[in-house]
C-alpha positions as CSV (number, residue, x, y, z in Angstrom):
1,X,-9.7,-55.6,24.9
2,X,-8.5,-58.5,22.2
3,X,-5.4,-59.2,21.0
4,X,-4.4,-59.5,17.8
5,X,-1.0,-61.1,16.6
6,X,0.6,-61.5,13.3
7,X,0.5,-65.6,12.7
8,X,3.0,-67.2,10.7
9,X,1.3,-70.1,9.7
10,X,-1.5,-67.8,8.1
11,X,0.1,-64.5,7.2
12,X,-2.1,-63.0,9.0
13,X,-2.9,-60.8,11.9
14,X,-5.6,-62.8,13.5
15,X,-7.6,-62.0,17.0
16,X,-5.5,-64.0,19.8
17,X,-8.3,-66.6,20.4
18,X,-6.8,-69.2,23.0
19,X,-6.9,-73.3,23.1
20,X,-8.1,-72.6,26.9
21,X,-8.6,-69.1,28.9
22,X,-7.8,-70.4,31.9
23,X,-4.4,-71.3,30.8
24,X,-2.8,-70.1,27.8
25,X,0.5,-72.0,26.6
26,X,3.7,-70.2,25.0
27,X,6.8,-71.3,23.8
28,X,9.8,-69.3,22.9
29,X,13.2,-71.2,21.5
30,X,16.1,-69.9,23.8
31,X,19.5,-69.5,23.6
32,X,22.3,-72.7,21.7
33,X,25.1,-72.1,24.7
34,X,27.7,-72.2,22.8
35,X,28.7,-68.7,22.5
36,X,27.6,-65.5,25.2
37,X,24.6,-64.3,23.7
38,X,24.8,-61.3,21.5
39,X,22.3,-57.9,21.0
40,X,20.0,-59.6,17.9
41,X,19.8,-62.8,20.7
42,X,18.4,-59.7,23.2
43,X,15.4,-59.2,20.5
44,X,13.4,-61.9,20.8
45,X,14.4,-61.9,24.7
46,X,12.2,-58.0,25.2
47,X,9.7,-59.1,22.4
48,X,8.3,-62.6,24.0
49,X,9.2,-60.5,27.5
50,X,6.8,-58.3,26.7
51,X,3.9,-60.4,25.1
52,X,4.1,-62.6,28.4
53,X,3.5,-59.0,30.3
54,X,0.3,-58.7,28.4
55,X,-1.1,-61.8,28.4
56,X,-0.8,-61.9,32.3
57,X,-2.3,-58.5,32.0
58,X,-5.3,-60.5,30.3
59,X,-5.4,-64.1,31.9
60,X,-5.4,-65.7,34.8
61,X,-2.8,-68.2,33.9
62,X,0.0,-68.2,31.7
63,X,2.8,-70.9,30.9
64,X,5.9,-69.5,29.5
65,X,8.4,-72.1,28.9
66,X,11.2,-71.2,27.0
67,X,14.4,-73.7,26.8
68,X,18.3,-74.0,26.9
69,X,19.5,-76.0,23.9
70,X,22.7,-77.2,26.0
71,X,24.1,-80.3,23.6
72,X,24.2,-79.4,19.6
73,X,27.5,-79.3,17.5
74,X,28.0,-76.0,17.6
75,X,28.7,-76.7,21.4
76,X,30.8,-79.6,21.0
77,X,33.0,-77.7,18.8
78,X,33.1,-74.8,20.5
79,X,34.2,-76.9,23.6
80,X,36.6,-78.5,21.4
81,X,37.9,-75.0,20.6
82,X,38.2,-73.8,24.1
83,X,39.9,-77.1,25.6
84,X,37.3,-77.2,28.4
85,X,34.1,-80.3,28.5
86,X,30.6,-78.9,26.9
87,X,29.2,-79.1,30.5
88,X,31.8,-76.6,31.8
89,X,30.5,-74.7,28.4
90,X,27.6,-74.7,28.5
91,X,27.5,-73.6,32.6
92,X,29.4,-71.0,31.8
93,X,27.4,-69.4,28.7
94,X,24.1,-70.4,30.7
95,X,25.1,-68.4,33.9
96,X,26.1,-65.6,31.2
97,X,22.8,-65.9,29.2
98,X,20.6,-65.7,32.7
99,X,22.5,-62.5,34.2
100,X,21.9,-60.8,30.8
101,X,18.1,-61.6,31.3
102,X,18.1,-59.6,34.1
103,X,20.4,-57.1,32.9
104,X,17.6,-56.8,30.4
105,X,14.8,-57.1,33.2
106,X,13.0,-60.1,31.7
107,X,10.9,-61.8,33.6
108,X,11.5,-65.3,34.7
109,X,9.8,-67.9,32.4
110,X,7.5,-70.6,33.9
111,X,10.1,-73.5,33.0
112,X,13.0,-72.9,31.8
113,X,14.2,-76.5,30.5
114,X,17.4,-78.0,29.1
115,X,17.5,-80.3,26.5
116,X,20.3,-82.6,28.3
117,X,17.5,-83.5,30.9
118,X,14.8,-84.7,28.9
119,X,16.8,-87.0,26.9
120,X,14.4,-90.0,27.4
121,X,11.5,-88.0,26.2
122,X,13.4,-87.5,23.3
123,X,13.9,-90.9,22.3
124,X,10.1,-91.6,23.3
125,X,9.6,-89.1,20.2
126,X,11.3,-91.1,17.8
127,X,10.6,-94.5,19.1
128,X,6.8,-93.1,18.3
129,X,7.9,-91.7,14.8
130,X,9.9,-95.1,14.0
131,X,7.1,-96.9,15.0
132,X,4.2,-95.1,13.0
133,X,6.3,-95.2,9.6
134,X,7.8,-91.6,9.6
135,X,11.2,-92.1,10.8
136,X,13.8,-94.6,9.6
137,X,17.3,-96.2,10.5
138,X,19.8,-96.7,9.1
139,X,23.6,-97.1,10.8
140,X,23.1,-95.7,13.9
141,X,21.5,-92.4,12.0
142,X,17.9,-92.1,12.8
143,X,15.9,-89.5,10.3
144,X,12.3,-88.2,9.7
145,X,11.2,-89.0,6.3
146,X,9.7,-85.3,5.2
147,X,7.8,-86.6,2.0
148,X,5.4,-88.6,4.9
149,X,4.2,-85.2,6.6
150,X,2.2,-83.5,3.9
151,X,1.4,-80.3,5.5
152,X,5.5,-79.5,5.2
153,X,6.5,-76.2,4.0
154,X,2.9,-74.7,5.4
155,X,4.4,-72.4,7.5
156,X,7.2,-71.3,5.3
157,X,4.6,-70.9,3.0
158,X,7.0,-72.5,-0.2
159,X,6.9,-75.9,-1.2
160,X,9.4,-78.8,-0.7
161,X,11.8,-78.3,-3.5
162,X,12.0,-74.8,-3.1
163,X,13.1,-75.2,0.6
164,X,15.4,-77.7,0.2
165,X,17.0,-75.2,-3.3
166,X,17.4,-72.3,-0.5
167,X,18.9,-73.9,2.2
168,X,21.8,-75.9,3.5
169,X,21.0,-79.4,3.9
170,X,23.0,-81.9,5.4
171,X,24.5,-84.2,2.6
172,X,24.7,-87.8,4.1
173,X,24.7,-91.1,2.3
174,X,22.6,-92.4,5.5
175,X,19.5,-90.9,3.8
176,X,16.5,-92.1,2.3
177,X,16.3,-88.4,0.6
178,X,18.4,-85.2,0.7
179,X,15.3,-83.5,2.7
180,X,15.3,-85.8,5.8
181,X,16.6,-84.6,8.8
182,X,18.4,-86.3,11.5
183,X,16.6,-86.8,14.5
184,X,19.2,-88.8,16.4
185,X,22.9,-89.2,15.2
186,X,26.0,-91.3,16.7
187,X,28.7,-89.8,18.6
188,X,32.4,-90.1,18.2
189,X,35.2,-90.3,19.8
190,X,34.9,-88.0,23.1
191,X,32.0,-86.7,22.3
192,X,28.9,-86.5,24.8
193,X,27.1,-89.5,24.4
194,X,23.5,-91.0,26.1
195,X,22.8,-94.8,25.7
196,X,19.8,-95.6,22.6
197,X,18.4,-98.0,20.8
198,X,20.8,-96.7,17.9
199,X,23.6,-96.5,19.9
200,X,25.7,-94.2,21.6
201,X,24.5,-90.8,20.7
202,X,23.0,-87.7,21.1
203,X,19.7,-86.2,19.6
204,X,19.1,-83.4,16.7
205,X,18.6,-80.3,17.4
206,X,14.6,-80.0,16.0
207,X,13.5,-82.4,17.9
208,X,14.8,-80.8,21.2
209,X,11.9,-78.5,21.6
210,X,9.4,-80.7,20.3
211,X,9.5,-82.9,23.4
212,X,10.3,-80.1,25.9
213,X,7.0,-78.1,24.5
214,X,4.8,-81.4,24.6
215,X,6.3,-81.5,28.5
216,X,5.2,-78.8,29.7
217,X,2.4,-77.5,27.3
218,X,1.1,-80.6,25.6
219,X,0.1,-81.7,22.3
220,X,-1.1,-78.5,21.1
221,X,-0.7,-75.1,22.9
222,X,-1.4,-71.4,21.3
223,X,1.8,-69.2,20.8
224,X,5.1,-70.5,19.5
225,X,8.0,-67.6,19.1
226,X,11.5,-67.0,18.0
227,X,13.7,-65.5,15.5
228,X,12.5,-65.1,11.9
229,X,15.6,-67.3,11.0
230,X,13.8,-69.9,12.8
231,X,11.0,-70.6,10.6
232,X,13.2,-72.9,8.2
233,X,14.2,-75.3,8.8
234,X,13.4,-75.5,12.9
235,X,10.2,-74.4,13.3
236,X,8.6,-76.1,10.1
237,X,10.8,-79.2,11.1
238,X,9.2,-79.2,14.5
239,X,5.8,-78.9,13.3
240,X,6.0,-82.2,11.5
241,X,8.0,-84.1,14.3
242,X,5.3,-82.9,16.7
243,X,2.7,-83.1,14.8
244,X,3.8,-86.7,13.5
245,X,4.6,-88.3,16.5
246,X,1.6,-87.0,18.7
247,X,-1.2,-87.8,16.0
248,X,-2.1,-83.8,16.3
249,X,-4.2,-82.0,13.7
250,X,-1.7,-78.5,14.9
251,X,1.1,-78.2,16.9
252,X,1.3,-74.4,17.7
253,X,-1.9,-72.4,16.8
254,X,0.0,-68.9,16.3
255,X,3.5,-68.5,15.2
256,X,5.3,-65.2,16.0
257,X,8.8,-64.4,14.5
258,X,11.0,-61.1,15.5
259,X,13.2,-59.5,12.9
260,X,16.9,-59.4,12.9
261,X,19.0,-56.6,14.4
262,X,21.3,-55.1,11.4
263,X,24.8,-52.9,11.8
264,X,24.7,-50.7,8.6
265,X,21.6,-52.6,7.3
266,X,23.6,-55.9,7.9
267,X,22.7,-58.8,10.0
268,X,24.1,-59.1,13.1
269,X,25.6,-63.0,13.2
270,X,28.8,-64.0,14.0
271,X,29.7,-65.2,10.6
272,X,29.6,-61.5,9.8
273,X,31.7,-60.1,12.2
274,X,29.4,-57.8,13.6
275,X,28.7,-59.3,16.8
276,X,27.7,-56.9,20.1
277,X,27.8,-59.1,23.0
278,X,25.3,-58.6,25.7
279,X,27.4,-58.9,28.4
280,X,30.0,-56.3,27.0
281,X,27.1,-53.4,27.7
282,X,26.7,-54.4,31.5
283,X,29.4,-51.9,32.5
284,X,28.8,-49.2,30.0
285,X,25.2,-48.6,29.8
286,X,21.8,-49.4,31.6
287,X,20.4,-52.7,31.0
288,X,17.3,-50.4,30.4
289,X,18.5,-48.2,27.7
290,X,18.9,-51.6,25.6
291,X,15.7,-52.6,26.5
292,X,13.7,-49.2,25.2
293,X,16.0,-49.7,22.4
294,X,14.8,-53.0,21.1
295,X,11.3,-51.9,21.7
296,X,12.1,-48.8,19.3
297,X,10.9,-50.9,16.1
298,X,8.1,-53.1,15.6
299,X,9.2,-56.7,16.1
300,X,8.6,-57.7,12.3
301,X,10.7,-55.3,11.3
302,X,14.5,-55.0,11.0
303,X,15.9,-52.9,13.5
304,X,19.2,-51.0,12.3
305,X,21.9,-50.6,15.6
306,X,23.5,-47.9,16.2
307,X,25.4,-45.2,18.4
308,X,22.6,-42.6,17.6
309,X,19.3,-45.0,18.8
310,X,21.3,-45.9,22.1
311,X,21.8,-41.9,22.8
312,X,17.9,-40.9,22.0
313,X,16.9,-43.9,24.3
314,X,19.8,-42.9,27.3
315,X,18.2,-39.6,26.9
316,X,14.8,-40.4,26.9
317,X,15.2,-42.1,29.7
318,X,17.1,-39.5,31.7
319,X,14.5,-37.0,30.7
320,X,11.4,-39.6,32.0
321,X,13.4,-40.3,35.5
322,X,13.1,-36.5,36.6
323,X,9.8,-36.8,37.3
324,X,10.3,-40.9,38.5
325,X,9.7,-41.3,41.8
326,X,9.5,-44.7,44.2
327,X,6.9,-43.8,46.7
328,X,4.0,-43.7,43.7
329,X,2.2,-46.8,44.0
330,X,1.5,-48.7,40.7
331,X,-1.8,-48.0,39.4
332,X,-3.6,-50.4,36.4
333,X,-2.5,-49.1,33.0
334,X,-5.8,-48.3,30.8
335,X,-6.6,-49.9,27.6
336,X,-6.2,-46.7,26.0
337,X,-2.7,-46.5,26.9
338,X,-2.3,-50.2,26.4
339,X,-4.1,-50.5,22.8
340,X,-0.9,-50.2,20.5
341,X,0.5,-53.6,22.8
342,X,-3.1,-55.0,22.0
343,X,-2.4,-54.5,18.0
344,X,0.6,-57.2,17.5
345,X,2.5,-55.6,19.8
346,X,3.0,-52.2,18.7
347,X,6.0,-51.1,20.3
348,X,6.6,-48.1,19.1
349,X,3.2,-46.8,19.3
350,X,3.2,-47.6,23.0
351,X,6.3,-45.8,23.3
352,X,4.7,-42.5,21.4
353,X,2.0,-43.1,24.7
354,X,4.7,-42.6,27.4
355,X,6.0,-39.6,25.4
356,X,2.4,-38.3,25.7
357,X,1.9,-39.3,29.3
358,X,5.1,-37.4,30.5
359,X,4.0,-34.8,29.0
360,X,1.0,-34.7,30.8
361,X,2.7,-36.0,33.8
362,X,5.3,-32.8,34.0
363,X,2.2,-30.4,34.6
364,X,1.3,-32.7,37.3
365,X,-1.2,-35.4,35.6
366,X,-1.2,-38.9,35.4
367,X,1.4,-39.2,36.9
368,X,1.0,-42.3,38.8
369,X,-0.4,-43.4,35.2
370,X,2.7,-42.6,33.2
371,X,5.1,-44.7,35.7
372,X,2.9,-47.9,35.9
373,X,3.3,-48.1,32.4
374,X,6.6,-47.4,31.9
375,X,6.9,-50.3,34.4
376,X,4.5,-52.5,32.4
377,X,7.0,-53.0,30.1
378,X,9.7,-52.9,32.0
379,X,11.1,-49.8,32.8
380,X,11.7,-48.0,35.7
381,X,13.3,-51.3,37.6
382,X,15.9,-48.7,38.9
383,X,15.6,-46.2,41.5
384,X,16.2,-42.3,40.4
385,X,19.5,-43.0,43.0
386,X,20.4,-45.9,41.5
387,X,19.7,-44.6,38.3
388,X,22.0,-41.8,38.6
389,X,24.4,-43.6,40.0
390,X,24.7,-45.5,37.1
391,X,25.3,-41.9,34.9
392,X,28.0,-41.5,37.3
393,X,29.7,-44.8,37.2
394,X,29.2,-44.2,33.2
395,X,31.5,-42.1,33.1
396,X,35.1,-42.5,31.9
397,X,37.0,-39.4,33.5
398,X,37.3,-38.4,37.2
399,X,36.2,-35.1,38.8
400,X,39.7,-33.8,39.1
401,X,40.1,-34.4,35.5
402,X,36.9,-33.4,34.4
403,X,38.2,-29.8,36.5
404,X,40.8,-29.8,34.9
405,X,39.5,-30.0,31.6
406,X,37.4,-27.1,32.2
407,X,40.2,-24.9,33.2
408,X,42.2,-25.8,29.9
409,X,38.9,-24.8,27.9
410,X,38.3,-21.6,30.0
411,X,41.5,-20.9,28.8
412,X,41.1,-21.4,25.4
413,X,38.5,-19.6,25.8
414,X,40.3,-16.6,27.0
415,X,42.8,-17.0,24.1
416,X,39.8,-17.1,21.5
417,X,40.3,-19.8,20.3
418,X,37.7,-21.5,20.0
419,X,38.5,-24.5,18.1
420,X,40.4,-26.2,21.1
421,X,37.4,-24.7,23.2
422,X,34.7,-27.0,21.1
423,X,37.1,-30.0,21.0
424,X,37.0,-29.9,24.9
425,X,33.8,-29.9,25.2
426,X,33.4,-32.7,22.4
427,X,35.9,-35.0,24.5
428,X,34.2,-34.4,27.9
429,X,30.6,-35.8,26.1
430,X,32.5,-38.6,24.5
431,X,33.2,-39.4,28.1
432,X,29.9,-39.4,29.1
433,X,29.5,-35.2,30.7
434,X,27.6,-32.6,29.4
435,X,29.2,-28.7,30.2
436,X,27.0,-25.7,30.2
437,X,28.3,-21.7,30.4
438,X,25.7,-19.9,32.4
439,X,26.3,-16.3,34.5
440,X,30.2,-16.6,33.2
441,X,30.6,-19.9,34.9
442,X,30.6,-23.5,33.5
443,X,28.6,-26.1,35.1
444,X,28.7,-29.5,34.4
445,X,26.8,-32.6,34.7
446,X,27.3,-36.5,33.8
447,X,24.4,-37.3,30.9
């Protein structure tokens, strides 16, 4: 069956159509460690997770490189904020970042680069664009010169001086023109530093993935991903670095972008306030009720956060586990089941498919089918022990206490009064169990 994706670059959902079938090419921009990553970084995490499930389904070979941006300024200053060097940073946020990957059960990407090791190819890059007339410098500043690349603003779809009117550009008297963007920039004082032609310095951000994609996927490859805030200025910026330095009619064939994550239709950044840290979910909920909860919208469009999404997905999932069961081998999931995936990733048309499979499943059909694809995208990666284990562990009140509570609402019960009665109950769900009267007894349960 074909694949269709939404492309960037054309506004367009377009039939995947790969550069070679024998070996299709993705990159994904990964996380700035600087900071633990928070729930809108988990987006793009399950969304590119997902697609590189599918294309596996479809091809023989698939390179998924996705890298670690581990020297930027947000880095050094956050160093400089926590009194500790940007390597013990950024090994810290890295070791972070990878355990909430598989919290999130992601699979493992094909390489997994960081900038601070490909340094030299990085100055290679600009040595080219200096060299071929699109890059200048001038005291110890090197810059790409954007009115040389033509084709800039294609993928944003808006033309020069209306980018440059909606965004913050960096204001430097080292520039030719207010657009130009630094590819490599001095360092000071006790900053990192790596030996140039320019000097002591360190290279911009942009160029970063542009010589870590040509690495390991070449000139031109198919699928380039990331956040929608992405597309300006990094994406389009590494389109004409790439496409600049390596003489290349394309850099990326498709362009996919995920939608932010809002909190009361409000995006989720840091400079908001509103940040939900991955890692602060480890201990409090299943790494897979996030996961069927960022699959909940389609990836192009926002997805609103809330207490309410992450209970319909914890029950959903406790509901699909009673029928779960280890010994049922995997079985290959059917086009039918797979075709919302196959239209640009149609998450939550798949997910409508499961609902029908259980269905089915519960009187005793397709069973084996109904598992294999809730492991295709990822669920499932628990036991039913350890997946009760974890409702257990949930929970935020002991048995004595939980008991206890039900004596004191018996009780008030027995009093009539029924207010206290409800409030009970209310405070032993907050706490993560569910009570049920049934032949004049009450029974109880972790949800």
């Amino acid at each position: 069956m074909d694949i269709f994706l939404t492309n960037n670059l054309t506004n367009k959902k377009e039939q995947f159509v790969p550069k070679d079938n024998k070996n299709i090419g993705m990159y994904v921009c990964g996380p700035t460690v600087y900071d633990d990553p928070h729930i809108g970084n988990a987006r793009p995490l399950v969304v590119f997770d997902i697609l590189f499930r599918l294309l596996k389904n479809n091809f023989s070979k698939v390179t998924y490189v996705r890298n670690i941006t581990d020297i930027d300024d947000k880095i050094i200053k956050s160093s400089q904020e926590h009194k500790i060097s940007t390597k013990e940073l950024t090994e810290k946020v890295t070791t972070s970042f990878l355990e909430d990957c598989k919290f999130l059960n992601c699979e493992n990407p094909t390489h997994q680069p960081k900038a601070t090791e490909h340094i030299d190819l990085m100055i290679e890059m600009i040595n080219q664009l200096i060299k071929k007339g699109y890059a200048y410098e001038n005291n110890n500043h090197v810059y790409f010169e954007v009115k040389k690349f033509s084709d800039y603003g294609k993928l944003s779809n808006k033309k020069l001086e209306d980018l440059i009117a909606g965004s913050r550009v960096e204001v430097s008297d080292n520039k030719k023109n207010s657009e130009d963007f630094v590819l490599w920039k001095p360092s000071v004082e006790d900053e990192p530093y790596w030996e140039s032609p320019w000097g002591k310095g360190r290279p911009g951000w942009h160029l970063e993935c542009s010589a870590m994609s040509k690495k390991f996927l070449g000139n031109e490859f198919d699928i380039h991903g990331g956040g929608i805030d992405l597309i300006f200025p990094h994406h389009e910026n590494e389109i004409a670095q790439s496409r600049c330095a390596n003489d290349s009619k394309i850099f990326a064939k498709y362009w996919l972008h995920n939608a932010f994550i809002t909190m009361s239709n409000e995006k989720m950044a840091k400079s908001q306030g509103n940040i939900l840290k991955i890692k602060d979910f480890r201990n409090k909920i299943s790494g897979q009720v996030l996961r069927l909860a960022l699959m909940s919208a389609h990836y192009k469009q926002p997805l609103d956060w809330n207490d309410k999404l992450i209970n319909e997905c914890q029950n959903t999932l406790d509901k699909w586990y009673r029928i779960y069961s280890a010994e049922i081998k995997s079985i290959q999931v059917t086009d039918e089941v797979l075709k919302p995936l196959y239209e640009d990733l149609n998450t939550p048309g798949y997910i409508a498919n499961l609902h029908k499979l259980f269905e089915s499943a519960s009187k005793g059909k397709d069973k084996e089918l109904f598992i294999s694809a809730c492991k295709f995208i990822g669920l499932f990666n628990e036991d039913k022990e350890q997946w009760e284990n974890y409702k257990r562990n949930k929970a935020t009140i002991s048995e004595a206490e939980i008991n206890s509570k039900i004596d004191l609402r018996n009780k008030a019960r027995e009093d009539k009064n029924y207010k206290e009665a409800d409030r009970i109950r209310d405070e032993l769900f907050d706490k993560g169990v569910l009570i049920e009267d049934k032949d004049g007894k009450t029974l109880w349960k972790f949800k």
